[in-house]
C-alpha positions in Angstrom: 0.0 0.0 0.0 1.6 3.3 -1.2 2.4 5.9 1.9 3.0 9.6 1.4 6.2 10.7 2.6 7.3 14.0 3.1 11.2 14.9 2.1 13.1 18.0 3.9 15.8 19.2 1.1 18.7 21.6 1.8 22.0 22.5 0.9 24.5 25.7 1.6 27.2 24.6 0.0 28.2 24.9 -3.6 25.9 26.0 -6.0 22.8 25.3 -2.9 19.7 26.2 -5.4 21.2 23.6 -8.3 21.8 20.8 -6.0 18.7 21.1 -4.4 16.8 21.6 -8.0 18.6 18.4 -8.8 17.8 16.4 -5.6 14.1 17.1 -6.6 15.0 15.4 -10.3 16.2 12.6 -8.6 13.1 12.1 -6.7 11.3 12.3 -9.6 13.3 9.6 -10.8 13.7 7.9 -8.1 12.2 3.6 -8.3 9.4 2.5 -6.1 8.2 6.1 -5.6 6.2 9.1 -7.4 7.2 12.6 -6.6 4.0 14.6 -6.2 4.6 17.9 -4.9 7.3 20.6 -4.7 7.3 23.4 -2.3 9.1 27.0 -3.2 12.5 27.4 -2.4 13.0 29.6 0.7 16.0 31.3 2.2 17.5 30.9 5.6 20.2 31.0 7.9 22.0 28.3 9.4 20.9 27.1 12.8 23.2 25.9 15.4 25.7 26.0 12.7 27.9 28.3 10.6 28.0 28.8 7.2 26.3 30.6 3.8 22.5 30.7 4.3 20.2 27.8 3.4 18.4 26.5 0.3 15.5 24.6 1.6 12.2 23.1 0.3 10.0 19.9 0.8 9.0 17.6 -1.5 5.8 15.4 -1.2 6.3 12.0 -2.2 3.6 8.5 -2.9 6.1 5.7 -2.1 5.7 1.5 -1.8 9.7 2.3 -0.4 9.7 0.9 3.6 11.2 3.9 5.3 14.3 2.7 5.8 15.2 1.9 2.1 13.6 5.1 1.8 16.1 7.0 4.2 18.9 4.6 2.1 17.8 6.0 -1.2 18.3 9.5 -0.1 21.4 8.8 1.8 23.0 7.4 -2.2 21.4 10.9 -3.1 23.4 12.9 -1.2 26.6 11.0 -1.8 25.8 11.7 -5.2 26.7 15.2 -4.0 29.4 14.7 -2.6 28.1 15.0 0.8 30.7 14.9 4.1 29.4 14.9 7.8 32.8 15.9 9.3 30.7 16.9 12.4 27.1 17.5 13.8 24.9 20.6 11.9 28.5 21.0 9.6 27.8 23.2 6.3 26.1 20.7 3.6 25.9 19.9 -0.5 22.8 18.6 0.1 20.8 17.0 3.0 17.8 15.2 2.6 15.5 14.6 5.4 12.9 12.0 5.8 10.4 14.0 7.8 7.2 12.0 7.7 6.3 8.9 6.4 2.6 8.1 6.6 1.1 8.7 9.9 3.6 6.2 11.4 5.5 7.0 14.2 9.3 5.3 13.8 12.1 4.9 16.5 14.9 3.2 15.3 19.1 3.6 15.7 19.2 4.8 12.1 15.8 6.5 11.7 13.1 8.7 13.7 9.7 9.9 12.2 8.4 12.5 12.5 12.1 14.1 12.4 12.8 14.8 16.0 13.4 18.7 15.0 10.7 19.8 12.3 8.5 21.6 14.5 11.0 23.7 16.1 12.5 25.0 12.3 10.9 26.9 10.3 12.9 26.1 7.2 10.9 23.0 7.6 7.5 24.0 8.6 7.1 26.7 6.4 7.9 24.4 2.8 5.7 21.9 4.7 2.5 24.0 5.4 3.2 25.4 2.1 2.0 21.6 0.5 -0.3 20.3 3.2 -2.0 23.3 5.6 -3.8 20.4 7.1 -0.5 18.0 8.4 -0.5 16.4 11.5 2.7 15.4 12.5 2.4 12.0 13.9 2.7 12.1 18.1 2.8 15.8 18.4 0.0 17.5 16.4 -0.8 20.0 14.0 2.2 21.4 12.1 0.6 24.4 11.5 0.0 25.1 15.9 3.7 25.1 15.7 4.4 28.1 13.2 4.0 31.2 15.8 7.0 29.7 17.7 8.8 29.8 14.9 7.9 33.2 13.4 11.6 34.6 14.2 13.4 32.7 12.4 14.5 34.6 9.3 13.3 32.6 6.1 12.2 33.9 2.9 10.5 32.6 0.1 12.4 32.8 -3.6 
């Protein structure tokens, strides 16, 4: 049974819009699921981290993946871009975030869903609401209760 998944995208390092225009081609391509839906690009700052500001979006996906070959699948994407994780929050090429998957609620060593940090960033919330107004983010509620704590975070939409 298909599952809608929802993808965080970013990048600040490089040439941040093109890598993460081309993470969203490879989605699109990308076996076992359909890429439905593209947020705007925003602009934002790094947080807890230095660095060139943020590219971000989300992309919406419909997916017979099981989340974990679905978090493997992005991982090969962002080694396609040369990503490094030299240290925690370091500057990225691209970094691709499996933020919901279904309504399920997941807890493993390699993988947690809803993403532990989404409703505290706006540069995720914000490309979220932006597709689905309506999300519930599994175990914690309405994504869209969380945007007035995160109205002062600097993001803008390109």
């Amino acid at each position: 049974m298909p599952v809608t998944a929802y993808i965080g995208i970013g990048a600040n390092l490089g040439d941040a819009r093109a890598n993460v225009l081309d993470a969203v081609e490879r989605l699109r391509k990308l076996p076992g699921a359909t890429l439905e839906a593209v947020s705007s690009l925003y602009r934002t700052a790094p947080i807890d981290s230095s660095g060139d500001d943020y590219i971000n979006a989300v992309a919406r996906l419909e997916t017979s993946l099981p989340a974990q070959a679905l978090l493997e699948a992005l991982f090969d994407i962002e080694q396609a871009h040369g990503r490094e994780r030299p240290y925690y929050n370091a500057p990225r090429t691209l970094d691709l975030d499996l933020l919901l998957y279904g309504d399920e609620q997941i807890a493993t060593p390699t993988l947690t869903v809803p993403h532990p940090r989404m409703h505290r960033r706006a540069f995720v919330l914000m490309p979220l609401l932006e597709l689905a107004p309506e999300v519930v983010l599994p175990g914690l509620g309405r994504a869209g209760d969380f945007a007035p704590s995160v109205s002062d975070q600097g993001i803008i939409r390109l």
